[in-house]
N, CA and C of each residue as an Amber inpcrd file, in Angstrom:
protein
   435
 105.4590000  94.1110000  92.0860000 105.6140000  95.2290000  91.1820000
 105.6010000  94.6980000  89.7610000 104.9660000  95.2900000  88.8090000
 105.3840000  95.1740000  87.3330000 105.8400000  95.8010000  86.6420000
 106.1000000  95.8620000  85.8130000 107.2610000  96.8560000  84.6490000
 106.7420000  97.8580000  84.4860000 104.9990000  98.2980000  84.8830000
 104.2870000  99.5020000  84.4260000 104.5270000 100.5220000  85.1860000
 104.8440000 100.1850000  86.7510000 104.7940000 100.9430000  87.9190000
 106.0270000 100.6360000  88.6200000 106.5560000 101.5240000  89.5270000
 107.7570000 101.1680000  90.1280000 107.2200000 101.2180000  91.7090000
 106.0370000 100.2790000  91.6390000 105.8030000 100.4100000  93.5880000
 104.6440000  99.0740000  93.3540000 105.0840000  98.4500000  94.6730000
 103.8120000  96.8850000  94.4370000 102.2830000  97.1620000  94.1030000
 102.0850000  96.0250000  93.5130000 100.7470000  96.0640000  93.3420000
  99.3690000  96.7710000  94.6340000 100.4090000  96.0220000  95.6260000
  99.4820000  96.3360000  96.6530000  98.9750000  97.6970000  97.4030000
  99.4900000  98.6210000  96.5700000  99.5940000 100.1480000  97.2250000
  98.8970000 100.7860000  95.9100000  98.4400000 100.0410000  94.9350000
  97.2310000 100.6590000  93.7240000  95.8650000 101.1870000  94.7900000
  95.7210000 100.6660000  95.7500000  94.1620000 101.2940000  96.1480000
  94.6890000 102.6540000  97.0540000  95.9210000 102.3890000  97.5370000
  96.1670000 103.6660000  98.5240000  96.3320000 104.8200000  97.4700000
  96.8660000 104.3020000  96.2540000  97.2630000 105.2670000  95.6440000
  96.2180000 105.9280000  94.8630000  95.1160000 105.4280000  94.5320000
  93.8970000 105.5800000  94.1910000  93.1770000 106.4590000  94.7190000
  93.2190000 106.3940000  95.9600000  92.2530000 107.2990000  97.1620000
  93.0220000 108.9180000  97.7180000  94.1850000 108.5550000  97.4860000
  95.1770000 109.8030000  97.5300000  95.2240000 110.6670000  95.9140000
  94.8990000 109.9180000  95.1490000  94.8720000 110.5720000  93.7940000
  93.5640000 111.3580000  93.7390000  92.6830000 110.6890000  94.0760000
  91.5950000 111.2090000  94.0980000  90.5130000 112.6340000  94.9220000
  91.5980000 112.8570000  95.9190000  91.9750000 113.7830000  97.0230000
  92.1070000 114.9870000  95.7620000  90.7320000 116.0920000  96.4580000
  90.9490000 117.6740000  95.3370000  91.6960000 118.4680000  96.0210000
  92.5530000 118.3510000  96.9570000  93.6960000 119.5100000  96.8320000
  94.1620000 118.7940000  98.3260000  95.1590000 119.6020000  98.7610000
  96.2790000 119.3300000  99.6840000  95.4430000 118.7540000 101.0910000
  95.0060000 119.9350000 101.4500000  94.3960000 119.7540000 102.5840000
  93.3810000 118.9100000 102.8990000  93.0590000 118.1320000 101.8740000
  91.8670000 116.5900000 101.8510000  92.7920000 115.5410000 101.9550000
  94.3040000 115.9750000 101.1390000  95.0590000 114.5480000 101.4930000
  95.9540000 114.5000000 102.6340000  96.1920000 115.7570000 103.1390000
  96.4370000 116.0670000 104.5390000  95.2020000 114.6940000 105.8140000
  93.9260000 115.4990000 105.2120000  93.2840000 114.5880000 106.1730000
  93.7230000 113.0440000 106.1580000  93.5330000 112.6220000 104.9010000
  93.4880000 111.3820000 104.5700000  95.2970000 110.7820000 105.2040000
  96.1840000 111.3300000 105.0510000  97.0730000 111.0070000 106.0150000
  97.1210000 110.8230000 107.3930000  96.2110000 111.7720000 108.2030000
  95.8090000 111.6090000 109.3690000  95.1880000 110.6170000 109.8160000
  94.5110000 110.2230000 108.5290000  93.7560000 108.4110000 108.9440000
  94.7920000 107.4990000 108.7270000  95.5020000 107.4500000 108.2120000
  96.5410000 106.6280000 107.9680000  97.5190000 106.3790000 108.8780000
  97.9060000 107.5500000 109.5700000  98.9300000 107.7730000 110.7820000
  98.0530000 107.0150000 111.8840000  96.2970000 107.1040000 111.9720000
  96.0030000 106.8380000 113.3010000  95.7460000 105.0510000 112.8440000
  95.7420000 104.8710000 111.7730000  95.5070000 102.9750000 111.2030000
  97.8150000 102.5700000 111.0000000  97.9990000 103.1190000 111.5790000
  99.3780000 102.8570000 111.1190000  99.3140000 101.1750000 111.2730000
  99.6880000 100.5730000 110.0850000  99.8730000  99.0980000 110.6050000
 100.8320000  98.4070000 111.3110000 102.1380000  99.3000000 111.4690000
 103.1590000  98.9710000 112.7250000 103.6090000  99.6630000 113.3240000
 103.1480000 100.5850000 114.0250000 103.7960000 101.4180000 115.1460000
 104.6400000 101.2260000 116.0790000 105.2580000 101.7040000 116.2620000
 106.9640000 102.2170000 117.0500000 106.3100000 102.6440000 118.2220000
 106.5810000 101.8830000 119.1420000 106.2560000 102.4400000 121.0460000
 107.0270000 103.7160000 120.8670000 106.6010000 104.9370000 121.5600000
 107.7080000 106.0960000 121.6150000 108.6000000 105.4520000 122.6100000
 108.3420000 104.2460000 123.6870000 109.4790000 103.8510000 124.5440000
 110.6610000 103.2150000 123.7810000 110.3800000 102.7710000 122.7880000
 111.2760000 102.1270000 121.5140000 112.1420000 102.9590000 120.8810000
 111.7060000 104.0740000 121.1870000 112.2810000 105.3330000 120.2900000
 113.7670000 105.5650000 120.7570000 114.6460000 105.7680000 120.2910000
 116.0920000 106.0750000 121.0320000 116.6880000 106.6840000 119.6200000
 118.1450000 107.2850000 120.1830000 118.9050000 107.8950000 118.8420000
 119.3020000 107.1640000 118.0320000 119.4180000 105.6820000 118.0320000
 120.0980000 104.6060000 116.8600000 118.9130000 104.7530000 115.7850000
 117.7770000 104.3880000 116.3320000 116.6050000 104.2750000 115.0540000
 116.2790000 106.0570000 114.6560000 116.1680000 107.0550000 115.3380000
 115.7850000 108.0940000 114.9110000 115.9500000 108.4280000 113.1940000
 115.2150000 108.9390000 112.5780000 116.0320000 109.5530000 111.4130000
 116.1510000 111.4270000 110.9420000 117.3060000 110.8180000 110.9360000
 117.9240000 111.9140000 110.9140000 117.7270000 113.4040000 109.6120000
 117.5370000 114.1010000 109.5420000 117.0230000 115.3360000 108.4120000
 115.6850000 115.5470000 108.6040000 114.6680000 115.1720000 109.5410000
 113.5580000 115.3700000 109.5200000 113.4610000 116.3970000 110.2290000
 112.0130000 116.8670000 109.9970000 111.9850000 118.0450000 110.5250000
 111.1130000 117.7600000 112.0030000 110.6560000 116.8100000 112.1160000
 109.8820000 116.1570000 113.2990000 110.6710000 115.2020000 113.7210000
 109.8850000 114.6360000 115.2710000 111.0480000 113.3140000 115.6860000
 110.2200000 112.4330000 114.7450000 111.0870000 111.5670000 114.4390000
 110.5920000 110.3350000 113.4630000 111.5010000 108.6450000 114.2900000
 111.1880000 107.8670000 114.2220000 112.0280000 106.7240000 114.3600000
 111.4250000 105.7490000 113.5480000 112.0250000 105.2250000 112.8580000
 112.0760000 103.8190000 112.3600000 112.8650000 102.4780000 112.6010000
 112.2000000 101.1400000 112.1250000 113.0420000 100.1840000 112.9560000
 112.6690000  98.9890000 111.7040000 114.0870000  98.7120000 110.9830000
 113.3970000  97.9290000 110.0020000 114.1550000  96.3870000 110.3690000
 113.5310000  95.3830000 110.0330000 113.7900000  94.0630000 110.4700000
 113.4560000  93.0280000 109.5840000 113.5010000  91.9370000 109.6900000
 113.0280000  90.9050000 108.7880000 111.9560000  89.9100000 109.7850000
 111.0370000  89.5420000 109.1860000 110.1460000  88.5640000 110.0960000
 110.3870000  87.7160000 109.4730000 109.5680000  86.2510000 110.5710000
 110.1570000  85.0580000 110.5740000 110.3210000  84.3090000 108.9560000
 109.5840000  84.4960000 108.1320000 109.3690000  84.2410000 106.7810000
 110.7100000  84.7280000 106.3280000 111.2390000  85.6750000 106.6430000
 112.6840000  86.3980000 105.9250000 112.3230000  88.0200000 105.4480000
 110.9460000  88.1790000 105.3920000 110.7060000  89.3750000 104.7620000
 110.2300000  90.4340000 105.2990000 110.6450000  92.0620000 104.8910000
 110.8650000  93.2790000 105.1770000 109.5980000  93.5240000 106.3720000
 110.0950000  94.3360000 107.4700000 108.9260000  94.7400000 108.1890000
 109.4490000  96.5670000 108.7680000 108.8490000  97.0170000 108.6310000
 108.9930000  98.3360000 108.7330000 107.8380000  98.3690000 109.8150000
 108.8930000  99.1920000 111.1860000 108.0020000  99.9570000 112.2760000
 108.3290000 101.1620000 112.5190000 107.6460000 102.0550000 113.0000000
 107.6460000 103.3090000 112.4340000 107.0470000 104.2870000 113.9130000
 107.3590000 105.6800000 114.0290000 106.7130000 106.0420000 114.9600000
 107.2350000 107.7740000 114.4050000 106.5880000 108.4000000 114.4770000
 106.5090000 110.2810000 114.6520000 105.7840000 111.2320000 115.8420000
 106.3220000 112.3530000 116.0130000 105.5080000 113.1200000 116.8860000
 104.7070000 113.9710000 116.2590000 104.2420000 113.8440000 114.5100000
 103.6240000 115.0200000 114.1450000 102.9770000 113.6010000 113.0900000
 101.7060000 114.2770000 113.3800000 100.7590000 113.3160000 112.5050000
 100.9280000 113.1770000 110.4080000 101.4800000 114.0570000 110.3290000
 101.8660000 114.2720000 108.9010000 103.0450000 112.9840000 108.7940000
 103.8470000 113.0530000 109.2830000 105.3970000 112.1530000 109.5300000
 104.9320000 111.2170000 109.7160000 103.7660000 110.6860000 110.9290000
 103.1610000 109.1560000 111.2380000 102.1750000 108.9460000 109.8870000
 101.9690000 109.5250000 109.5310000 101.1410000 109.5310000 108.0300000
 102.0920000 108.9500000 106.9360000 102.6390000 109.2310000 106.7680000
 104.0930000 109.1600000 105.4410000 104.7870000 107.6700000 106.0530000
 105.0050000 107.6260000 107.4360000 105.8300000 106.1660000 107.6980000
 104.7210000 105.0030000 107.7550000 103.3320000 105.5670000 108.0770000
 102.3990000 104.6510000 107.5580000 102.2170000 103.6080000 106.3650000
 102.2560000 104.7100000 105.5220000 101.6440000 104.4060000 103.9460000
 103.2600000 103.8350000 103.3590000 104.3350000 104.0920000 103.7290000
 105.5340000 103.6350000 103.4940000 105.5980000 102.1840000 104.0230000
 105.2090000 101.8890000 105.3180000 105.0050000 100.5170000 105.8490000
 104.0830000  99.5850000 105.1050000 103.0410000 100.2030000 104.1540000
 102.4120000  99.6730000 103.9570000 102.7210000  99.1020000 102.3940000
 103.5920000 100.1420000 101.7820000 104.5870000 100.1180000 100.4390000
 105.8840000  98.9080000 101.0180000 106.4810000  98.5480000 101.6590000
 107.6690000  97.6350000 102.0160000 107.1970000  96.6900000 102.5470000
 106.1040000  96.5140000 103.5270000 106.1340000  95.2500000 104.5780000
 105.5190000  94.2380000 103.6410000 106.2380000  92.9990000 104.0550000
 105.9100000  92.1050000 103.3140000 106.6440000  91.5980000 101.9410000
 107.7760000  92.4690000 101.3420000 108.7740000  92.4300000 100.8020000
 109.8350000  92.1060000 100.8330000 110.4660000  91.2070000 100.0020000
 112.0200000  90.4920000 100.2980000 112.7830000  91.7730000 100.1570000
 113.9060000  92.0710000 101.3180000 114.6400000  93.2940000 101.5230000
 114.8660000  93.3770000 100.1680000 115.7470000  92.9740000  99.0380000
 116.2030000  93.5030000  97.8820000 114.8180000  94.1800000  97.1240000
 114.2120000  93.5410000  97.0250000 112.5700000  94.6010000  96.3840000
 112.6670000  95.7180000  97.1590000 112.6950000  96.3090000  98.8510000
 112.6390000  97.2180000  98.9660000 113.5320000  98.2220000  98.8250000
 115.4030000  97.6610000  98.7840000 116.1030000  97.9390000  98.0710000
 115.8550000  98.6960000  96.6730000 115.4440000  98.2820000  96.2280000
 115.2340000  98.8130000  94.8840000 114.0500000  99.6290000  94.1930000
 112.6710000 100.1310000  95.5460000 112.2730000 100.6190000  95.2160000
 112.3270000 101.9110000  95.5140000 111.7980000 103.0420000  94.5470000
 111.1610000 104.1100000  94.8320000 110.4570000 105.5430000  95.3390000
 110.3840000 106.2770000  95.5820000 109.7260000 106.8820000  96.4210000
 108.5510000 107.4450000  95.2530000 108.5220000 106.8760000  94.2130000
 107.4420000 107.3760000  93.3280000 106.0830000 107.3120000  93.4000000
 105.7720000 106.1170000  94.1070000 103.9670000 106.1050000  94.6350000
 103.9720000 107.5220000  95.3610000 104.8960000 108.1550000  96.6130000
 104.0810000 109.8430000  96.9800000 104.1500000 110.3290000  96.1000000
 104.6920000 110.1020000  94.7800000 104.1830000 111.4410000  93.4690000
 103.0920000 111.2350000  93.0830000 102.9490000 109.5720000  93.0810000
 101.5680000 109.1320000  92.3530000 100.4250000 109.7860000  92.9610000
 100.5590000 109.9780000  94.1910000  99.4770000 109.9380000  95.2850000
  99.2970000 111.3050000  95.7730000 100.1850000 112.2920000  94.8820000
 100.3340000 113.5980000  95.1480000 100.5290000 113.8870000  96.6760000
 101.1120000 113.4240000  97.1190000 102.0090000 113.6090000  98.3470000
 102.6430000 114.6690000  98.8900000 103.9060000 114.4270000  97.5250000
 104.7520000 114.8310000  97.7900000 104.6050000 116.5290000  97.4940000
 103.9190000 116.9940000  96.5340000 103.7670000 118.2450000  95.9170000
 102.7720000 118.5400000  97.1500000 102.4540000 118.3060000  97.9590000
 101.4020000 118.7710000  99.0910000 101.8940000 118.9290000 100.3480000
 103.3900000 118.3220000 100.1530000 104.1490000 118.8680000 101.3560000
 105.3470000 120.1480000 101.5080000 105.5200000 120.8250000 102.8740000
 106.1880000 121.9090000 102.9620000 107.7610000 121.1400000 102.0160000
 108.9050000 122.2630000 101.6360000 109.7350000 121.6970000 101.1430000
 110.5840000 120.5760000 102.5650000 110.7400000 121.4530000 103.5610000
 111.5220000 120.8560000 104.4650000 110.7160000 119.1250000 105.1240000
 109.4260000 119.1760000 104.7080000 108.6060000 117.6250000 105.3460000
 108.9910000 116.3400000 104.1630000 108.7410000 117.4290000 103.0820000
 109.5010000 116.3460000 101.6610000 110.9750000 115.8080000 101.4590000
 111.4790000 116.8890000 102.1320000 112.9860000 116.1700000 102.2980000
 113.1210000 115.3240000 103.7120000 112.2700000 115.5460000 104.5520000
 112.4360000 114.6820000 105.5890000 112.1890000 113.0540000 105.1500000
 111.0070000 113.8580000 104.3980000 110.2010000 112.1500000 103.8250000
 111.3010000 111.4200000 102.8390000 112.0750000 111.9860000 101.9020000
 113.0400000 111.0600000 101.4280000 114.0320000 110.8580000 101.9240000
 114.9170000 111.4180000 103.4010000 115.4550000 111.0760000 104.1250000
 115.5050000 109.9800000 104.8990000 113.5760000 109.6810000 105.3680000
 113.4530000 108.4810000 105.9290000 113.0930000 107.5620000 104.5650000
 112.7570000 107.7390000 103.8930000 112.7130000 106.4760000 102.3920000
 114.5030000 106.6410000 102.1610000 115.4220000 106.7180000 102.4060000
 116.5860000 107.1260000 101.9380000 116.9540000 105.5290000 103.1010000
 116.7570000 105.8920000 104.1830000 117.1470000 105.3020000 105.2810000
 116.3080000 103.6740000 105.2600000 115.2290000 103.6830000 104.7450000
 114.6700000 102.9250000 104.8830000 115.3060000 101.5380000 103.8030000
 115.7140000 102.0420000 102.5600000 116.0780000 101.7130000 101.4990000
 117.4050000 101.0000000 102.0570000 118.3120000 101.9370000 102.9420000
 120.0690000 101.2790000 103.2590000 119.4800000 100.7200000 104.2360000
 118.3880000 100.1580000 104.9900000 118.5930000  99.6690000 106.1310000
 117.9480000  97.6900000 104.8810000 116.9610000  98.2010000 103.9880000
 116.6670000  97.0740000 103.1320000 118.0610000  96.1600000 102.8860000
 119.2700000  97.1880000 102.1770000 120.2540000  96.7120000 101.2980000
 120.9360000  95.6490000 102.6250000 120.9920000  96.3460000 103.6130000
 121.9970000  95.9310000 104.7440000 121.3520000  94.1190000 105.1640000
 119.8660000  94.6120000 105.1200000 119.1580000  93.0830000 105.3540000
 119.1710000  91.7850000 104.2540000 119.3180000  92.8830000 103.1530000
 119.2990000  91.8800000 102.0840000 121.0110000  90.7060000 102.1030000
 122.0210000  92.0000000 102.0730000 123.2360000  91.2090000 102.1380000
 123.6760000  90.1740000 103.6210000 122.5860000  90.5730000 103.8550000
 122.8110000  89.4120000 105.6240000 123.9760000  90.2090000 106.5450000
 123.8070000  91.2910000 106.7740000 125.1820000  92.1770000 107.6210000
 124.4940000  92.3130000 108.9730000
């Protein structure tokens, strides 16, 4: 990340292609590709009530961990392609990050990427529910608990 933007470098092209999206329902699609390229998917057999998150309006589970390097890995799984869309592009915003970076970031790339204004109110609060969750599960990794 640099001082210009509050989300890594590495999410400038996602955010690019979602910006570029002329109204909701093109970046609707373009989430749907994203949900089906998810780069770490959650077995639904993985799925149980500890990882679920909770305020969504779909089942959602997440499962955040550290790989062998020490750094952030976010796995992710939904039953509604919009939700596997959002924990996608979120995996793709954290993984690879020392927990305190993900600690401390954001949910401002879905504004960038007009996201968030393209979702129902109740999918947008789901979505910062699981960035909410995703964030205390960072802090928890970072302090070694």
């Amino acid at each position: 990340m640099d001082g210009n933007k509050p989300w890594p470098d590495h999410l400038d092209e996602v955010i690019e292609e979602f910006s570029a999206c002329f109204d909701s329902m093109e970046r609707y699609e373009l989430l749907f590709q994203y949900a089906r390229k998810n780069p770490s998917p959650l077995p639904t057999e993985s799925w149980n009530e500890r990882n679920q998150v909770h305020g969504c309006q779909s089942r959602a589970h997440i499962v955040c961990e550290l790989d062998g390097g020490g750094r952030f890995h976010l796995s992710g799984g939904a039953d509604a392609q919009i939700v596997q869309g959002l924990i996608a592009v979120t995996a793709m915003a954290v993984n690879g990050l020392a927990p305190s970076e993900v600690a401390g970031l954001s949910p401002e790339f879905a504004d960038a990427m007009g996201i968030r204004s393209s979702l129902t109110p109740s999918r947008a609060n789901g979505f910062l529910n699981m960035f909410k969750r995703v964030k205390e599960e960072a802090l928890t990794l970072s302090e070694g608990r």
